[in-house]
N, CA, C and O of each residue as an XYZ file, in Angstrom:
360
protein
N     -43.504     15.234    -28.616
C     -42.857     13.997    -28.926
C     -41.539     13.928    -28.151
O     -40.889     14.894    -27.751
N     -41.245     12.607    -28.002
C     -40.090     12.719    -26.250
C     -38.820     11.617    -27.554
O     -39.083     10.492    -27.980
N     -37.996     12.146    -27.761
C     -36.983     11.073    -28.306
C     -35.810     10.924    -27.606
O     -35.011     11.836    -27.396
N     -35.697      9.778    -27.241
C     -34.505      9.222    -26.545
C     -33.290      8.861    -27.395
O     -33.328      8.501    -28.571
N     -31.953      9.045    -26.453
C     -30.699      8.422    -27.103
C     -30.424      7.181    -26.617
O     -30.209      6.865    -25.447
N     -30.452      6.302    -27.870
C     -29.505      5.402    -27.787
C     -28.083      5.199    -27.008
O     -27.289      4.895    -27.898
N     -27.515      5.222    -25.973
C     -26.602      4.734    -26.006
C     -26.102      3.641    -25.275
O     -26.595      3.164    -24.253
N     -25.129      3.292    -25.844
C     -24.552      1.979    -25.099
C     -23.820      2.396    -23.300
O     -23.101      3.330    -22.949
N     -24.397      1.258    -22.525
C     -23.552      1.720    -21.303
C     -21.711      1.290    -21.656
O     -21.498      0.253    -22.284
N     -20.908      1.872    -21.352
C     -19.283      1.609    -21.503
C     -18.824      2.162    -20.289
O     -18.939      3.317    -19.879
N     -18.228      1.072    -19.712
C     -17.254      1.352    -18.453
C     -15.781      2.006    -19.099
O     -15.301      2.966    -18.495
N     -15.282      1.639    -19.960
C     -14.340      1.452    -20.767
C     -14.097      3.239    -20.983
O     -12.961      3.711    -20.940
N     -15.209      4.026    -21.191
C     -15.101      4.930    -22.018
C     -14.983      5.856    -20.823
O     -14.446      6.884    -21.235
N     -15.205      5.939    -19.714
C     -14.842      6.752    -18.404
C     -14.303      6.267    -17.336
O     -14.491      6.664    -16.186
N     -13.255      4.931    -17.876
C     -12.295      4.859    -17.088
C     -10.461      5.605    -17.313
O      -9.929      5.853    -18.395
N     -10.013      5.754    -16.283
C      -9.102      6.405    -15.773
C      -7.797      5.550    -16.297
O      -7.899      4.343    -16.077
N      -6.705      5.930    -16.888
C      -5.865      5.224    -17.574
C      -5.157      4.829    -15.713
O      -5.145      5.520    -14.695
N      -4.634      3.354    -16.015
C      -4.150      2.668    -14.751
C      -3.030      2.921    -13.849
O      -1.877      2.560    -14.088
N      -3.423      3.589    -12.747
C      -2.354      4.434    -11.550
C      -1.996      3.342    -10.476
O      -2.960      2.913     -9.842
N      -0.801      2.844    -10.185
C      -1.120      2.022     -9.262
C      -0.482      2.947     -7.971
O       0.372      2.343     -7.323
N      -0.656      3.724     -7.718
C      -0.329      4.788     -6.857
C      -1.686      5.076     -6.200
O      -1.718      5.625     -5.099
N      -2.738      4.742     -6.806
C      -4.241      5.337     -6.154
C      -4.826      4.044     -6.023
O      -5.974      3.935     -5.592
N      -4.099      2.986     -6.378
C      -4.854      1.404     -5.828
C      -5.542      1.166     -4.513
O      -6.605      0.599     -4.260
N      -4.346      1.949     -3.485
C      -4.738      1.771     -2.408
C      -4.139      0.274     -2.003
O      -3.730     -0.501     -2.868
N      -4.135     -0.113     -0.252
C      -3.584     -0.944      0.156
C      -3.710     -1.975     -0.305
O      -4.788     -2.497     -0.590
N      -2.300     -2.582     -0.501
C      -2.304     -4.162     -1.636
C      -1.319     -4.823     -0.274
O      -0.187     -4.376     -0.088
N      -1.757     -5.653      0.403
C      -1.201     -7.001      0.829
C      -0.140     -7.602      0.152
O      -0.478     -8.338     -0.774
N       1.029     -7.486      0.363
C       2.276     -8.838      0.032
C       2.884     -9.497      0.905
O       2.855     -9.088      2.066
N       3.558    -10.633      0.585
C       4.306    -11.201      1.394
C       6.382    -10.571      1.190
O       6.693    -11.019      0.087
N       7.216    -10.077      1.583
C       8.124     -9.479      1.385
C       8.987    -10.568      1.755
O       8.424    -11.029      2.748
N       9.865    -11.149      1.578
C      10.690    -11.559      1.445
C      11.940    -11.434      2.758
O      12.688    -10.457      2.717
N      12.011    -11.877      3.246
C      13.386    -11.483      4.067
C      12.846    -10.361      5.700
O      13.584     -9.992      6.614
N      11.475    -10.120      5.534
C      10.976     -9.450      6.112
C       9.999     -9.770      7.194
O       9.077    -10.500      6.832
N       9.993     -9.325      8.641
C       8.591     -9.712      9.305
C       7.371     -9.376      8.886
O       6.914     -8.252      9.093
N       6.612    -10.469      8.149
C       5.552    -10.302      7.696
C       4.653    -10.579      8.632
O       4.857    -11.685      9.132
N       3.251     -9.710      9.301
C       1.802    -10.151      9.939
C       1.129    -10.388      9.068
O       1.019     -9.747      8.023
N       0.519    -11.463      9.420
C      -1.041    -11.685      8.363
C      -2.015    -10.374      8.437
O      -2.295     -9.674      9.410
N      -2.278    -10.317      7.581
C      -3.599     -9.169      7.830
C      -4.984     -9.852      7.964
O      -6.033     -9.222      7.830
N      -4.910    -11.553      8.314
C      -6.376    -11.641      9.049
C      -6.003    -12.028     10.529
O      -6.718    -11.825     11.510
N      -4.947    -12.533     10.523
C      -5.069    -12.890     12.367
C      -3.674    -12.322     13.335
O      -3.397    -12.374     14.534
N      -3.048    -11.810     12.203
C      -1.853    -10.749     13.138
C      -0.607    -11.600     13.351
O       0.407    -10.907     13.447
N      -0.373    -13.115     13.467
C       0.605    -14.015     12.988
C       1.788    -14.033     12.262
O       1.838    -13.277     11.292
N       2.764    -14.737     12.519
C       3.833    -14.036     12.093
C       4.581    -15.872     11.114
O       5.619    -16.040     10.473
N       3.567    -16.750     11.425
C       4.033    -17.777     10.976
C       3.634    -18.404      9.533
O       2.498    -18.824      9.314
N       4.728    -18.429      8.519
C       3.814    -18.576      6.721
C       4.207    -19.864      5.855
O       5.325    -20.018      5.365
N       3.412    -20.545      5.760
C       4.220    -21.201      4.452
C       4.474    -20.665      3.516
O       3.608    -19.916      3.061
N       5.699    -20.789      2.837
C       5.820    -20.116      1.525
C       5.287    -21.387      0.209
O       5.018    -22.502      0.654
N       5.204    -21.251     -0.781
C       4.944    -21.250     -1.861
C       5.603    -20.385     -3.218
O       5.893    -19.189     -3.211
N       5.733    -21.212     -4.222
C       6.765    -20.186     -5.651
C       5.691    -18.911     -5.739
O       6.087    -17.759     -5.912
N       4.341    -19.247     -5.604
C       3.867    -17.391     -5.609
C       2.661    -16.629     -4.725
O       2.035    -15.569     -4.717
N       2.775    -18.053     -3.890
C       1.834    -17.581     -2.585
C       2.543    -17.633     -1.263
O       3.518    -18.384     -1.211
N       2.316    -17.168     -0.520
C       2.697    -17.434      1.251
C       1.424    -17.599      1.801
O       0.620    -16.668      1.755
N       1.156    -18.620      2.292
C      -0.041    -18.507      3.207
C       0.273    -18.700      4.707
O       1.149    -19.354      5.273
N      -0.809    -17.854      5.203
C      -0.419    -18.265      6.833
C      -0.620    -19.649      7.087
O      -1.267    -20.370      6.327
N      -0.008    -20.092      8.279
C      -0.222    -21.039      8.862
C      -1.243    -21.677     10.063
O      -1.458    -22.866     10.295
N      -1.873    -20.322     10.837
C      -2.523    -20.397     11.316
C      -4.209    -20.042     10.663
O      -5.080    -20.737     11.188
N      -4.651    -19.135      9.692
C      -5.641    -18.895      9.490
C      -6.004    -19.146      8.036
O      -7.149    -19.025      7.602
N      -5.091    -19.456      7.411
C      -4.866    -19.626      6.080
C      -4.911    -18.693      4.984
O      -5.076    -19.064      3.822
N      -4.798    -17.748      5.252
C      -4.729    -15.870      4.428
C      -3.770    -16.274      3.274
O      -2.629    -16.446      3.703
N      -3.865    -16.429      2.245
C      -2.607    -16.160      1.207
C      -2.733    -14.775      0.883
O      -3.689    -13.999      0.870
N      -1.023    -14.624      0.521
C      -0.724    -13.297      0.164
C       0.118    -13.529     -1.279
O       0.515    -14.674     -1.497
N       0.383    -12.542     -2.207
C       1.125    -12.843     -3.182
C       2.363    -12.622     -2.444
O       2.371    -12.101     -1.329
N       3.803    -13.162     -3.290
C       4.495    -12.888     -3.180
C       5.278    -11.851     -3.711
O       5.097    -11.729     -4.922
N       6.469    -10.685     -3.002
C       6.539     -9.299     -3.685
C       7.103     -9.897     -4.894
O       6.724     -9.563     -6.016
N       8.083    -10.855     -4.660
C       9.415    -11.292     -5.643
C       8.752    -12.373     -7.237
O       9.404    -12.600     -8.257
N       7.417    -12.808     -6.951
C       6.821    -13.758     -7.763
C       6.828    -13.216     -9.414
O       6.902    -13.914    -10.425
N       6.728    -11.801     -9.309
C       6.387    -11.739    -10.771
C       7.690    -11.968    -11.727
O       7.710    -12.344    -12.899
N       8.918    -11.577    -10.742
C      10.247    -11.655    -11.688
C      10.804    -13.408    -11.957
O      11.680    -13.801    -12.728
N      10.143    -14.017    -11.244
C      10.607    -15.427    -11.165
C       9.957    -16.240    -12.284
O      10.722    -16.748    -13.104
N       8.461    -16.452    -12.439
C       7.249    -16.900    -12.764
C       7.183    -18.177    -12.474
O       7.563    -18.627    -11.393
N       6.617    -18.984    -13.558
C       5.930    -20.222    -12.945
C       7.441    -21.805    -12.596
O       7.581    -22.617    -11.682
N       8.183    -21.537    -13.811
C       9.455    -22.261    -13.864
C      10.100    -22.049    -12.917
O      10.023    -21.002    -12.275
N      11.022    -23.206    -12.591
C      12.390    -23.104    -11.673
C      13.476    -22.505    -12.223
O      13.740    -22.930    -13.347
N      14.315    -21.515    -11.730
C      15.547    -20.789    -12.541
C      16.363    -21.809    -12.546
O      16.625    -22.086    -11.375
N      17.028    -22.680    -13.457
C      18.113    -23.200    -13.959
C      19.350    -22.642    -13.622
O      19.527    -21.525    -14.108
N      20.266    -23.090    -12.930
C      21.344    -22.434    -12.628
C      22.406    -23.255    -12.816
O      22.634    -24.305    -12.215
N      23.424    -22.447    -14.168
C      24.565    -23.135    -14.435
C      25.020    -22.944    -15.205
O      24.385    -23.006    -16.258
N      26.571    -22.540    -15.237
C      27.750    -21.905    -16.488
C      28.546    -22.744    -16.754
O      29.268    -23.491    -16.094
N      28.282    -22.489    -18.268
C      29.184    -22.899    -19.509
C      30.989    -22.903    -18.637
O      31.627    -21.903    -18.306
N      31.417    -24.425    -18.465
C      32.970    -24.432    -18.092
C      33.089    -24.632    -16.530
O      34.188    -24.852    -16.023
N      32.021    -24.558    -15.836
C      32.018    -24.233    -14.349
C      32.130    -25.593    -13.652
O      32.214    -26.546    -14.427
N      32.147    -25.865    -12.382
C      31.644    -27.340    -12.106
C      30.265    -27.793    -11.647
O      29.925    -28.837    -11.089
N      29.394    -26.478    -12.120
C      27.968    -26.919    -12.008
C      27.702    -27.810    -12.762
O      27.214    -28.903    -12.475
N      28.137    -27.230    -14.237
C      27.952    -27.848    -15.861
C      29.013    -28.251    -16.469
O      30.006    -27.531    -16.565
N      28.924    -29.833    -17.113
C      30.232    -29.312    -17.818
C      29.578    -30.442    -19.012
O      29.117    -31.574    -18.863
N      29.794    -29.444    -20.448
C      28.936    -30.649    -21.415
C      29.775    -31.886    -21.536
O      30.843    -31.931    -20.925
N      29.438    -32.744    -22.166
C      29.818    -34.062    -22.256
C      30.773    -34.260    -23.596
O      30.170    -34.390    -24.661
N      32.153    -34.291    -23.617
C      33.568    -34.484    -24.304
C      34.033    -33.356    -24.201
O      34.768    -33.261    -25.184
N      34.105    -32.051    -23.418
C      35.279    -31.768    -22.722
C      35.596    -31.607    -22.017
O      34.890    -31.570    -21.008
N      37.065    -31.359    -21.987
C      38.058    -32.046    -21.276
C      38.429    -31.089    -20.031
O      39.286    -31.436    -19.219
């Protein structure tokens, strides 16, 4: 008599807690930096709040700086300054 196990397939259960050191090559766009596309070698990008895409081949890349920013515009302006100044004082 041949009895088999039940079990469930789980990816979950022999995966590797998350290294981003062993990711391997991740594409960004850097900021302030000569960036090449990595499809056509180009040096020319539109930017975007969290993409850069090339201009010639159309490759988007993330941006390095995107995650600290997110989707909103930073508001910029202090209490007393002449950016801001609330309304009745003086």
């Amino acid at each position: 008599m041949v009895v088999k196990e039940s079990t469930m397939f789980s990816i979950e259960a022999r995966r590797d807690p998350f290294n981003p050191s062993v990711r391997g090559y991740h594409a960004v766009y850097h900021d302030g930096e000569v960036n090449h596309c990595p499809g056509c070698g180009r040096t020319h990008w539109h930017i975007g709040r969290l993409l850069a895409e090339c201009a010639f081949c159309a490759t988007a890349l993330p941006l390095r700086e995107a995650h600290r920013h997110g989707q909103a515009p930073t508001i910029v302006g202090r209490f007393g300054s002449a950016l801001y100044q609330p309304i009745g004082c003086a």
